[in-house]
C-alpha positions in Angstrom: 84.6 82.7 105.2 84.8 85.1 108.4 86.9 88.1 108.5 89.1 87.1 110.5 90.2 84.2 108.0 90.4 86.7 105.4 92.6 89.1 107.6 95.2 86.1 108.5 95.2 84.9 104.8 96.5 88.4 103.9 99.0 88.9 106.6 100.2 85.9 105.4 100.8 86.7 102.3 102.6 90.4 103.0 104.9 88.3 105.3 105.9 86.0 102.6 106.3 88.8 99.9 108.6 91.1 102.0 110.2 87.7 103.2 110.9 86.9 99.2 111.7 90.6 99.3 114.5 90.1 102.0 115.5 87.0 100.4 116.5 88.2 97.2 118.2 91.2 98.6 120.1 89.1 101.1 121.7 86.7 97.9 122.5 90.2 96.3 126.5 91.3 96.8 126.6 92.8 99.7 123.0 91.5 100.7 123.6 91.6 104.1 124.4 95.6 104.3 121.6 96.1 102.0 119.2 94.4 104.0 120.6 96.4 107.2 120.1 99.5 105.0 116.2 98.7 104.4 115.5 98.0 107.5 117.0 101.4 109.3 115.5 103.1 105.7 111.9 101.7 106.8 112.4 102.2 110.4 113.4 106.1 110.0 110.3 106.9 107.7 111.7 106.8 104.2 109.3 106.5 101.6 109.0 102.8 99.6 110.0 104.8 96.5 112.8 106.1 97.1 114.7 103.1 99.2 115.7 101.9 96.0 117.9 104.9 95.4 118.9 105.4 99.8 120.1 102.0 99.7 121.5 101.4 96.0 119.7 98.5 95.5 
């Protein structure tokens, strides 16, 4: 197995967990705002952590 195989086998799989992620959120009341609210969260720095609480989730 090169590392290159290795690499694409884990993108992979972080794309497919933040897409269950996403997913979940999205069937959520509200889902779509909440999923607008973790993506501006992410893009303006705020920590992982503490999304939960910025968003309400």
């Amino acid at each position: 197995m090169r590392i290159n195989d290795t690499w694409r086998g884990v993108l992979i799989l972080a794309a497919l967990v933040v897409a269950l992620f996403l997913g979940a959120i999205a069937l959520t009341d509200n889902g779509a705002e909440k999923v607008s609210c973790v993506g501006r969260a992410i893009a303006h720095g705020i920590s992982f952590t503490n999304i939960h609480s910025v968003c309400n989730l």
